[in-house]
SEPA-502452 format. One record per residue (C-alpha): residue number from 1; residue in three letters; x, y, z. Coordinates in Angstrom, 1 decimal. Each point is the difference from the previous one (the first is absolute). Layout:
  nr rest     xx     yy     zz
 NUM  ALA      X      Y      Z
...
//
This chain:
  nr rest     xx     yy     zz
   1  UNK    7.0   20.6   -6.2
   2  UNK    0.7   -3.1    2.2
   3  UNK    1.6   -2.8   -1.9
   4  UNK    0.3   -0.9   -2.8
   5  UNK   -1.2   -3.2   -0.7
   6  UNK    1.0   -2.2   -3.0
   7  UNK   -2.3   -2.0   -1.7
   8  UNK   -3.2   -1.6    1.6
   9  UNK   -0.3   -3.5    1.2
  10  UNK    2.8   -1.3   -2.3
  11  UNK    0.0   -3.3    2.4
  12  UNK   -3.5   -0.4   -1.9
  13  UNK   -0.3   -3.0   -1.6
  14  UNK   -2.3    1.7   -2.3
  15  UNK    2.6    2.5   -0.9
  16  UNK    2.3   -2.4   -1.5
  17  UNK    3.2    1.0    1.6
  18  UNK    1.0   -2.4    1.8
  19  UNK   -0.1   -2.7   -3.0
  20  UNK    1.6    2.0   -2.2
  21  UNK    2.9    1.0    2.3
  22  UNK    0.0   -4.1    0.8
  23  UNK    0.2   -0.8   -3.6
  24  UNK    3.5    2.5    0.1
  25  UNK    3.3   -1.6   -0.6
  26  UNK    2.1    3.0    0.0
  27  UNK   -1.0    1.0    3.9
  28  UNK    1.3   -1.4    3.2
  29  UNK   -0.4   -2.2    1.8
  30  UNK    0.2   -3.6   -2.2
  31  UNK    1.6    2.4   -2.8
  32  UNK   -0.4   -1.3   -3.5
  33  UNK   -3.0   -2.2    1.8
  34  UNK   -3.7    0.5    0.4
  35  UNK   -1.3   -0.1    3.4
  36  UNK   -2.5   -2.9   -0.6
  37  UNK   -2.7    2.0    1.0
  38  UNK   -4.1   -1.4   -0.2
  39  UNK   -1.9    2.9    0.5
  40  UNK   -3.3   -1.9    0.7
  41  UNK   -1.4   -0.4    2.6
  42  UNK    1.5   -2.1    3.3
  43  UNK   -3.3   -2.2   -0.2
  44  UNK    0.2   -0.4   -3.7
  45  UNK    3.3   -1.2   -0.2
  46  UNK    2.3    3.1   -0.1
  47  UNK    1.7    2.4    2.2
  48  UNK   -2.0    2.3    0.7
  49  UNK   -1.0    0.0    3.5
  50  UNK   -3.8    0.1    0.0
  51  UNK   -1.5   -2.5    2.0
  52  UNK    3.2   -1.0    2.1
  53  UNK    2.4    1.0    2.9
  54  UNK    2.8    0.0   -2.4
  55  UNK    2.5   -2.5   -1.5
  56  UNK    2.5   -2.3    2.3
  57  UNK    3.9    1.3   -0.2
  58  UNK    1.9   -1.6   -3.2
  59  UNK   -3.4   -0.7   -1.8
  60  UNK   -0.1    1.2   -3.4
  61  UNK   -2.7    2.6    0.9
  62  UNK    2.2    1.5    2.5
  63  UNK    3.3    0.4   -2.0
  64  UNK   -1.8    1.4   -2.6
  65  UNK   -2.2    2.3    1.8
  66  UNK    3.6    1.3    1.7
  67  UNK    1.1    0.5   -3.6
  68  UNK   -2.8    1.9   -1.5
  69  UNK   -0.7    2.7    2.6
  70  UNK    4.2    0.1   -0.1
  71  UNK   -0.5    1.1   -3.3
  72  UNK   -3.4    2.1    0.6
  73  UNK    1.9    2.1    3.2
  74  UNK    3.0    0.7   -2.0
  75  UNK   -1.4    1.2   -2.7
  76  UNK   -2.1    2.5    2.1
  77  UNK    3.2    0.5    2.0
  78  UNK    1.7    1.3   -3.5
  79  UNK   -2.7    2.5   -0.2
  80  UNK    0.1    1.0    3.3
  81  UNK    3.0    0.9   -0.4
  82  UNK    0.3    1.9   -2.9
  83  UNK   -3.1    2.2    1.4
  84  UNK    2.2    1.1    2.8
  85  UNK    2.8    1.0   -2.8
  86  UNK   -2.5    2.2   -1.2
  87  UNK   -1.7    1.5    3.3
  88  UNK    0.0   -0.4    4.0
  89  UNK   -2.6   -1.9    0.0
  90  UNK   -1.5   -3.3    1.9
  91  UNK   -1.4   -3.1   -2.4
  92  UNK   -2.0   -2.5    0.8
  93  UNK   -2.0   -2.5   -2.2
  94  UNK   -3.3   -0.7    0.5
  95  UNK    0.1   -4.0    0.7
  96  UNK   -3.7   -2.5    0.1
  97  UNK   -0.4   -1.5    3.2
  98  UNK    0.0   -3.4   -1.7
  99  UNK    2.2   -3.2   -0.7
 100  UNK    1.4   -0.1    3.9
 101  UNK    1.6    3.8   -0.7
 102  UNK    1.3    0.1    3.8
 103  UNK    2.4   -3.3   -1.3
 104  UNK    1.3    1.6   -3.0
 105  UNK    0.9    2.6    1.5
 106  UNK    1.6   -1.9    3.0
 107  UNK    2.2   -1.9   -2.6
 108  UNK    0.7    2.5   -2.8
 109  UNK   -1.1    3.6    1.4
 110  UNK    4.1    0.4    0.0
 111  UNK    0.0    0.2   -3.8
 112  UNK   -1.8    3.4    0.6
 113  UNK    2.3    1.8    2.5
 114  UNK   -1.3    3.6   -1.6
 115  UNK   -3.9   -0.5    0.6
 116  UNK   -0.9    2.2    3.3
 117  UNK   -2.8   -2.1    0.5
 118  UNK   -1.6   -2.7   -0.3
 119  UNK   -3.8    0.8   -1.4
 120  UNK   -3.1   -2.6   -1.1
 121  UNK   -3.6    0.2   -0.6
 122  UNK   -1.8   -1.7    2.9
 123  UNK   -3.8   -1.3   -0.6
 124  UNK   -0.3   -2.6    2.7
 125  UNK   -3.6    1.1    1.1
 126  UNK   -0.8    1.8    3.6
 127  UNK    3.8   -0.7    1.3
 128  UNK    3.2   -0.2   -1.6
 129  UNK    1.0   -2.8    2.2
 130  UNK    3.7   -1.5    0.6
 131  UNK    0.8    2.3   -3.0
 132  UNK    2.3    2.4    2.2
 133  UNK    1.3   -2.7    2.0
 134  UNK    1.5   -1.8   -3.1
 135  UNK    1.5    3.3   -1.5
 136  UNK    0.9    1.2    3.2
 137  UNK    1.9   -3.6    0.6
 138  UNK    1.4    0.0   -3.7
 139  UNK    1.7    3.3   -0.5
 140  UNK    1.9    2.9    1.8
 141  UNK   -2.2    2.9   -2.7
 142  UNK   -3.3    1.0    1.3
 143  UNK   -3.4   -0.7   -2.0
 144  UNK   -1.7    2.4   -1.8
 145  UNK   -4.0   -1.0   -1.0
 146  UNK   -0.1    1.7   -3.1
 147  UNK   -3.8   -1.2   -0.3
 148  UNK   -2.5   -1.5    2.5
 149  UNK   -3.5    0.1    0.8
 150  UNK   -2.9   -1.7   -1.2
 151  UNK   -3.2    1.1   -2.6
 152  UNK   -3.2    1.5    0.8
 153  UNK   -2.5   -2.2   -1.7
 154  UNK   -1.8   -3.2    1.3
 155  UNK   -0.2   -2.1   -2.5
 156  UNK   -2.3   -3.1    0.5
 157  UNK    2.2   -1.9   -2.9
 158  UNK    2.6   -0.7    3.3
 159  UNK   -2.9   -1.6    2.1
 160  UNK   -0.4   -3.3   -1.1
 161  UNK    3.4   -1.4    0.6
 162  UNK   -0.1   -3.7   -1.4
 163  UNK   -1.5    1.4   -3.3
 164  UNK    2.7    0.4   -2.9
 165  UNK   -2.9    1.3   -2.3
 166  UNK    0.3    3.3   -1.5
 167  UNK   -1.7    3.1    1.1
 168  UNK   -2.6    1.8   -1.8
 169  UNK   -1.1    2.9    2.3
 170  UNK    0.9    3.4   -0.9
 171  UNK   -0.3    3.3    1.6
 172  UNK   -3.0    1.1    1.2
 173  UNK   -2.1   -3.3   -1.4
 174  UNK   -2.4   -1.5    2.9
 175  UNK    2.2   -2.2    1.4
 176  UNK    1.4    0.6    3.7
 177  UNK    3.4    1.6   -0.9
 178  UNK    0.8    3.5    0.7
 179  UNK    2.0    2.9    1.0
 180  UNK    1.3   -0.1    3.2
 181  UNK    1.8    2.5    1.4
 182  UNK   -0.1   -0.6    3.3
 183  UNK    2.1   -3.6    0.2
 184  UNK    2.8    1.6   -2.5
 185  UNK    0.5    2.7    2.7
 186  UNK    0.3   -2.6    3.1
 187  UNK    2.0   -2.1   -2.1
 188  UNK    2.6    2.9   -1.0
 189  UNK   -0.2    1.5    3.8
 190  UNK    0.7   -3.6    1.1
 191  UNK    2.9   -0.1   -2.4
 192  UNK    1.5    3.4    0.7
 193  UNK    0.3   -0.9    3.8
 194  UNK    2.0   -3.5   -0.6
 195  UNK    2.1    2.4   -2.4
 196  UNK    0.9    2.6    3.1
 197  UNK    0.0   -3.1    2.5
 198  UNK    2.7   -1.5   -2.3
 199  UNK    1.6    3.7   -0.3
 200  UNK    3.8    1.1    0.2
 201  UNK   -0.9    3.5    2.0
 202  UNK    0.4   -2.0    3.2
 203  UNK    3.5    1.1    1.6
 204  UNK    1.0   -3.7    0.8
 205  UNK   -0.3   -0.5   -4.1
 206  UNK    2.8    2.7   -0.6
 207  UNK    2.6   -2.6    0.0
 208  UNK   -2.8   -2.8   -1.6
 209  UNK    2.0   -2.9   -2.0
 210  UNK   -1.0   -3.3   -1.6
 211  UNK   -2.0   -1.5    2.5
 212  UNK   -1.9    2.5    1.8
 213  UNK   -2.8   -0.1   -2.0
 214  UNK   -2.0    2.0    2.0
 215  UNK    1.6    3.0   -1.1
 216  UNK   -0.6   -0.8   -3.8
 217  UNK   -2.3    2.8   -1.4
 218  UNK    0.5    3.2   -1.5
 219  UNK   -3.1    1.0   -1.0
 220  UNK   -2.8   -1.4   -3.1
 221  UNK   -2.0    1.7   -2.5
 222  UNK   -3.8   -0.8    0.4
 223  UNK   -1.5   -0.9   -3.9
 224  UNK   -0.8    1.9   -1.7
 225  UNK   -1.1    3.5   -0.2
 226  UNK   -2.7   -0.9   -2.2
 227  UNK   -2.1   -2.6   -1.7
 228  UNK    2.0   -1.4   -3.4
 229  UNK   -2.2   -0.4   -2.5
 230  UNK    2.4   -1.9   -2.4
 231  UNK    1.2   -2.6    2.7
 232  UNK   -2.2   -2.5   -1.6
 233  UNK    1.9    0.0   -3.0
 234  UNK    2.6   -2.1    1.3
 235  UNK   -2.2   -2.3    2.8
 236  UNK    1.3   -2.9    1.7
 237  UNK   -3.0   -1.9   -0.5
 238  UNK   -1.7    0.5   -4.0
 239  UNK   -2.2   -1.7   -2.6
 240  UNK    1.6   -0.9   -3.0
 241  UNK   -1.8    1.3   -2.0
 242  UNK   -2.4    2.5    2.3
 243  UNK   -4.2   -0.7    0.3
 244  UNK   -0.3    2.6   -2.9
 245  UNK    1.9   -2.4   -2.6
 246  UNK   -2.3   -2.5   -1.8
 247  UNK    2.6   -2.5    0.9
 248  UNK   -0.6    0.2    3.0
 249  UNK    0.3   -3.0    2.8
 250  UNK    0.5   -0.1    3.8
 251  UNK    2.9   -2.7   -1.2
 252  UNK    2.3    2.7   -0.6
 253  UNK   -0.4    1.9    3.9
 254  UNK    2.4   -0.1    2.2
 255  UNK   -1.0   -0.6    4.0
 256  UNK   -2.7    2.2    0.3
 257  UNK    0.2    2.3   -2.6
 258  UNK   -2.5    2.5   -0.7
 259  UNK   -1.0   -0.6   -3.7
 260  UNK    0.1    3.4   -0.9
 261  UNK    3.9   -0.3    0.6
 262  UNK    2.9    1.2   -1.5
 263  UNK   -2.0    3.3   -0.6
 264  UNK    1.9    2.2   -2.3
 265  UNK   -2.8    3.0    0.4
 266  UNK    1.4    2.6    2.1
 267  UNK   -2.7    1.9    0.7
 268  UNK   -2.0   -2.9    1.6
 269  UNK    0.6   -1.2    3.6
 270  UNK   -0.4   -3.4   -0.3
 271  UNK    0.5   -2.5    3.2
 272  UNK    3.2   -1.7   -1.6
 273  UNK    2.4   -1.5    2.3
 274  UNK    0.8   -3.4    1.9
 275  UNK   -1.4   -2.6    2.7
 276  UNK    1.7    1.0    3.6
 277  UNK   -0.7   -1.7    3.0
 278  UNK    1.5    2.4    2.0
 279  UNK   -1.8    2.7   -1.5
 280  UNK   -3.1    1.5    1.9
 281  UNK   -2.2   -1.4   -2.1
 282  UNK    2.4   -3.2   -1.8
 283  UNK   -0.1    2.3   -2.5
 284  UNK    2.9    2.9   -2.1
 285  UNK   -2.1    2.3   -1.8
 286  UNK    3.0    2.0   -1.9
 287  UNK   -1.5    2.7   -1.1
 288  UNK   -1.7    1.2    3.7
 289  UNK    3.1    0.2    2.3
 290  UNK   -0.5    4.2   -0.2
 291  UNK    0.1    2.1    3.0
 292  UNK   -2.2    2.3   -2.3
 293  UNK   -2.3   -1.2   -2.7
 294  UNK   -0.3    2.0   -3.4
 295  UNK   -3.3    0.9   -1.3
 296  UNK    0.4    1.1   -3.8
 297  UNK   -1.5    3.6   -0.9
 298  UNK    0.6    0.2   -3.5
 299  UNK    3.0   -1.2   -1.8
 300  UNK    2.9    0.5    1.8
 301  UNK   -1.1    1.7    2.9
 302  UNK   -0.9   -2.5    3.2
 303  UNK   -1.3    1.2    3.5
 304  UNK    1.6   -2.1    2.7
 305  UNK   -1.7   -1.1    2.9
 306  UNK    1.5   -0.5    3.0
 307  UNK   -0.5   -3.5    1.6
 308  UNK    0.1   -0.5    3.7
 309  UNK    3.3   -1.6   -0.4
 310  UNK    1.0    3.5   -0.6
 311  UNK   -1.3    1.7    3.1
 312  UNK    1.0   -3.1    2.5
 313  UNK    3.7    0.3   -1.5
 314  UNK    0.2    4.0    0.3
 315  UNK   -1.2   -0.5    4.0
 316  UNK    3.0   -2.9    0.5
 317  UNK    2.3    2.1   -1.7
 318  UNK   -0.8    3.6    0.9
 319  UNK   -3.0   -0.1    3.0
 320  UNK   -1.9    1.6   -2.0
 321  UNK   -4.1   -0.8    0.7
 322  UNK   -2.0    0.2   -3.5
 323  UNK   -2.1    3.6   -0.1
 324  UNK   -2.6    0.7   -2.6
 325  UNK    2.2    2.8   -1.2
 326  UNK    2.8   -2.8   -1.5
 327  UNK   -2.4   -1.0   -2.3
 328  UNK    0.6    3.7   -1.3
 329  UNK    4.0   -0.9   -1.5
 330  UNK   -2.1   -2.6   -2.4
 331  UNK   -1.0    1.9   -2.9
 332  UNK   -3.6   -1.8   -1.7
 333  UNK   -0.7   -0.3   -3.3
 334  UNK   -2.5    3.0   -0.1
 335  UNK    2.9    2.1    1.7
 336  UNK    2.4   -1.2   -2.5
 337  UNK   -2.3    0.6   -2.8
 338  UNK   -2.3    3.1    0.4
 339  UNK    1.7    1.2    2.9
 340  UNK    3.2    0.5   -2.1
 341  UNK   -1.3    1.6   -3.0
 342  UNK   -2.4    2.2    2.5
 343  UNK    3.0    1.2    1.9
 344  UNK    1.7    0.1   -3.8
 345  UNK   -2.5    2.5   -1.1
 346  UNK   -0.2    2.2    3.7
 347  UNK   -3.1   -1.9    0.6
 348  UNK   -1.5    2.3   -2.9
 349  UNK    0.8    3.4    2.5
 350  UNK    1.9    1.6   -3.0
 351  UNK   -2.3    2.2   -2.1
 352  UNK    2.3    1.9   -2.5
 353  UNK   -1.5    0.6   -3.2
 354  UNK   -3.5   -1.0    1.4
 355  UNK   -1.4    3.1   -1.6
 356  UNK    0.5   -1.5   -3.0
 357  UNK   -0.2   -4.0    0.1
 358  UNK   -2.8    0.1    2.3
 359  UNK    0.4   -0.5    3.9
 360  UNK    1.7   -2.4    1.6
 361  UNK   -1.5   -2.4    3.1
 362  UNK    1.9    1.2    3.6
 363  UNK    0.5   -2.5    2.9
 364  UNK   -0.7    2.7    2.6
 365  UNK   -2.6   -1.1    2.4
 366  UNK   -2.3   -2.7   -1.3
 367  UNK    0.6    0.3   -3.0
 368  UNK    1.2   -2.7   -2.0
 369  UNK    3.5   -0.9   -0.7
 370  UNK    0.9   -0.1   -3.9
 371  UNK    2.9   -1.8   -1.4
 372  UNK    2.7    1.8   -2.3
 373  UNK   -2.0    3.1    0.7
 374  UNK   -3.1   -0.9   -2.1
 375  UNK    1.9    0.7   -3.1
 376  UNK    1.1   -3.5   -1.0
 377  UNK   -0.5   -3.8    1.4
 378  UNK    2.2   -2.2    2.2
 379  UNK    1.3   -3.0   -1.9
 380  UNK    2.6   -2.8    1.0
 381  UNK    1.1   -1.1   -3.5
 382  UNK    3.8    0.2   -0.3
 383  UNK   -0.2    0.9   -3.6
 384  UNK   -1.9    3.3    0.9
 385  UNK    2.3    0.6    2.8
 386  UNK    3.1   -0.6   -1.0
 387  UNK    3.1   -2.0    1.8
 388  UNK    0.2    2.7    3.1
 389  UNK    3.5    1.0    1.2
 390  UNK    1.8   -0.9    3.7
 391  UNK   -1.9    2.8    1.5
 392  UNK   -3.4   -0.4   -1.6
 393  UNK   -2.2   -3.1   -0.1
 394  UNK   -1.9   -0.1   -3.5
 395  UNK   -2.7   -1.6    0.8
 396  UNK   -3.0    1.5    0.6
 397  UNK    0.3    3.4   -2.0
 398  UNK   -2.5    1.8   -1.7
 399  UNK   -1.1    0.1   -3.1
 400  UNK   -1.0    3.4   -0.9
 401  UNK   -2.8    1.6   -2.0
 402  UNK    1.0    2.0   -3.0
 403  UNK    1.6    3.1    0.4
 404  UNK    1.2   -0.9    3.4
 405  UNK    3.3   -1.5    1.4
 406  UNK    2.0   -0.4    3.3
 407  UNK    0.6   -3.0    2.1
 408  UNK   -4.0    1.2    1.4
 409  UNK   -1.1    1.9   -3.1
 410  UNK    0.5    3.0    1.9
 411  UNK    1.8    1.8   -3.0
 412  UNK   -0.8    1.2   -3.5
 413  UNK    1.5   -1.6   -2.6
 414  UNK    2.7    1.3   -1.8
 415  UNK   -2.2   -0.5   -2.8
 416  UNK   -2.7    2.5    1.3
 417  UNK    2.3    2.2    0.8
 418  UNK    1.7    0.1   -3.5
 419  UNK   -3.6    0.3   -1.8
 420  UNK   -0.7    2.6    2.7
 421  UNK    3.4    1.9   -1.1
 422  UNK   -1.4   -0.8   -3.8
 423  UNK   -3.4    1.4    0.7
 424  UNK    1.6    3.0    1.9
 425  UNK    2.6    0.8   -3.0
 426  UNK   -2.6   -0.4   -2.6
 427  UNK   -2.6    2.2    2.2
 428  UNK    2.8    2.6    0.1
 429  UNK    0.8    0.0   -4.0
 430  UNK   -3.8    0.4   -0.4
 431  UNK   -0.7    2.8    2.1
 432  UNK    3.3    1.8   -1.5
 433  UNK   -1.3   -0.9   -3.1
 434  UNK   -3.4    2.1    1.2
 435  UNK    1.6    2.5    1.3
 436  UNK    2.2    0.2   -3.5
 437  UNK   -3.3    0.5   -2.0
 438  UNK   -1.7    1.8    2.3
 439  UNK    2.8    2.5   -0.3
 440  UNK   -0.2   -0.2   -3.6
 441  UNK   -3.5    0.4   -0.3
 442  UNK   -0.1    3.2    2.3
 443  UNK    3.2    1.6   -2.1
 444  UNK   -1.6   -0.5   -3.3
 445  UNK   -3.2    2.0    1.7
 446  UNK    1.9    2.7    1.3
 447  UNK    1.9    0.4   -4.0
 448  UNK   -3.9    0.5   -1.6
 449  UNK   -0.9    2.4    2.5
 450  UNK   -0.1    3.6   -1.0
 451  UNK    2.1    1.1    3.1
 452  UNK    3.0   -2.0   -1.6
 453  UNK   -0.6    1.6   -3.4
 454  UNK    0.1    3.5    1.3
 455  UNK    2.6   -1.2    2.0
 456  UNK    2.2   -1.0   -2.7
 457  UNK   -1.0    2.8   -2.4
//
């Protein structure tokens, strides 16, 4: 554990902190007073620095910008602080690089005296420009990326730039989008070195203050470990309602949204996301910004694939050259699947009780492998499997034939071993029972004879 972080992006406008803590009147400053706060946009009107460099000192924009992110650091400041009661631990808050963050900070990063850093989210394209210089020139803290890095699809909705119109390509359709792989790994390397150029490991930054902003960084986190599916849930840019409603109309689009968008199905990677000029391709597709990219076995099981984002970061970071071997550590579905409930069953090597359930398929050799040792079936359904446990997944498992059991239907069931106990018991009783009347029948012989009479007489 690093930090802990409280919240994400609560400077979002789309969040709605920052209105609701301006609408306050029991918080300082301007007690008993809202702050005044517009939280549209700069160009439409509001304060919310979009378009602009800012507002001029003693506008109405400025004061209540001051106030608001007063209010915003304070309250993360109260929490920061009551984490550290609890546990020796270092907070931070996961900040968006947006409405001039570097100037709030400059004018109200006092208000949160128990933060150890300051972190954002920075998505400014191939270069994160004169963000470390402003942070660097704003505060004593260091800066913590808690995300960067850009998305690995090309997306042709991004190309024509003057066109507003929505976007009706999707994946894999003929158009000229596509994965790629290749400019999300540049990007990312390209990223990581402004990152350790801006760095703090430097001796001259051990005594770093407000000012020396080339000593800012601590470190980022690259996103995201995987492609998120449900990211286009929540997209920036959506139809209102999406193509597959009968009401329909490119009206209600945002800038260049794809019309598939807000996409509530999780299971389908859709192309959601938001124009970006600085983007590779003008283009955030918010659902492809994984170093590895899930492929979906059956339900709930996903092989991961390694993208070469993955192998340029592990060289940077460890020197490490890519082998054919690696490629070993990423389990596929087949492995996953019949693999596991082969290697349940002992790849069909045990043959106890063949003598009476028929033989049983070995692995030795040529021979071909068997899953859950060719007395049951692999299956990935939950409800077969069960919930698992911390030590053993659930799914796959096998679902064995009858009279069989064991996580590889290696094992009798109890059951055949209780009608094998029955079988034996009543075997037993009937062959005493034999025995009883075979004994009977010979002493009533040996009474008729005439040896017994003369014996008795």
């Amino acid at each position: 554990m690093l930090f802990w972080s409280f919240g994400n992006e609560l400077n979002g406008v789309w969040n709605g902190f920052l209105t609701e803590l301006g609408e306050s009147l029991d918080m300082e400053p301007n007690f008993g007073k809202s702050c005044g706060w517009d939280e549209r946009y700069d160009d439409l009107g509001g304060c919310w620095v979009h378009k602009g460099t800012g507002f001029p000192l003693g506008s109405r924009c400025y004061e209540a910008g001051y106030c608001v992110y007063s209010r915003l650091f304070s309250f993360i400041n109260d929490a920061a602080i009551a984490a550290k009661k609890l546990a020796d631990v270092l907070v931070v808050s996961a900040f968006a690089d947006v409405d001039q963050l570097f100037d709030k900070v400059d004018r109200a990063g006092d208000k949160a005296a128990a933060l150890d850093a300051w972190t954002a989210q920075v998505y400014r394209g191939s270069t994160f420009g004169d963000f470390f210089a402003k942070m660097g020139n704003a505060t004593d803290k260091p800066t913590l990326l808690t995300e960067y890095g850009v998305d690995a699809y090309h997306d042709e909705c991004g190309q024509d730039m003057k066109s507003k119109a929505p976007c009706y390509n999707t994946v894999g359709d003929a158009s000229s989008s596509f994965e790629d792989e290749e400019s999300q790994a540049i990007f990312a390397k390209n990223l990581t070195r402004e990152i350790e150029e801006m760095g703090t490991l430097d001796k001259e930054c051990a005594k770093a203050k407000k000012g020396d902003f080339n000593c800012t960084a601590i470190g980022g986190f690259l996103m995201s470990w995987t492609d998120e599916y449900w990211k286009g849930a929540k997209s920036q840019a959506a139809c209102d309602p999406v193509i597959s409603d009968d009401a329909f109309s490119e009206k209600h689009c945002d800038l260049k949204a794809h019309v598939t968008c807000g996409n509530w199905n999780a299971s389908d990677h859709d192309l959601c996301g938001y124009f970006l000029e600085a983007s590779p391709d003008h283009y955030v597709n918010e659902e492809w910004f994984g170093i590895t990219a899930p492929t979906t076995c059956v339900d709930a099981i996903n092989e991961l694939r390694p993208r070469q984002i993955y192998w340029d970061m592990r060289r940077m970071w460890t020197g490490q050259k890519k082998k054919e071997s690696d490629l070993q550590v990423w389990p596929t579905c087949d492995k996953m699947l019949t693999g596991w409930c082969t290697d349940l069953g002992n790849g069909g090597k045990d043959e106890s009780w063949s003598w009476l359930f028929g033989p049983v398929r070995r692995t030795e050799g040529d021979d071909e492998m068997v899953e859950c040792s060719g007395r049951g079936s692999c299956t990935s359904d939950w409800k077969k499997c069960g919930a698992g446990s911390s030590d053993e997944i659930a799914t796959p498992c096998c679902s064995c034939d009858l009279g069989f059991a064991g996580v590889g239907c290696t094992d009798l069931d109890v059951r055949v071993y209780v009608a094998f106990g029955g079988a034996g018991i009543l075997a037993v009783l009937l062959i005493m029972m034999m025995l009883t009347s075979i004994a009977s029948a010979i002493a009533a012989r040996v009474r008729k004879s005439p040896l017994h009479e003369r014996l008795l007489s």
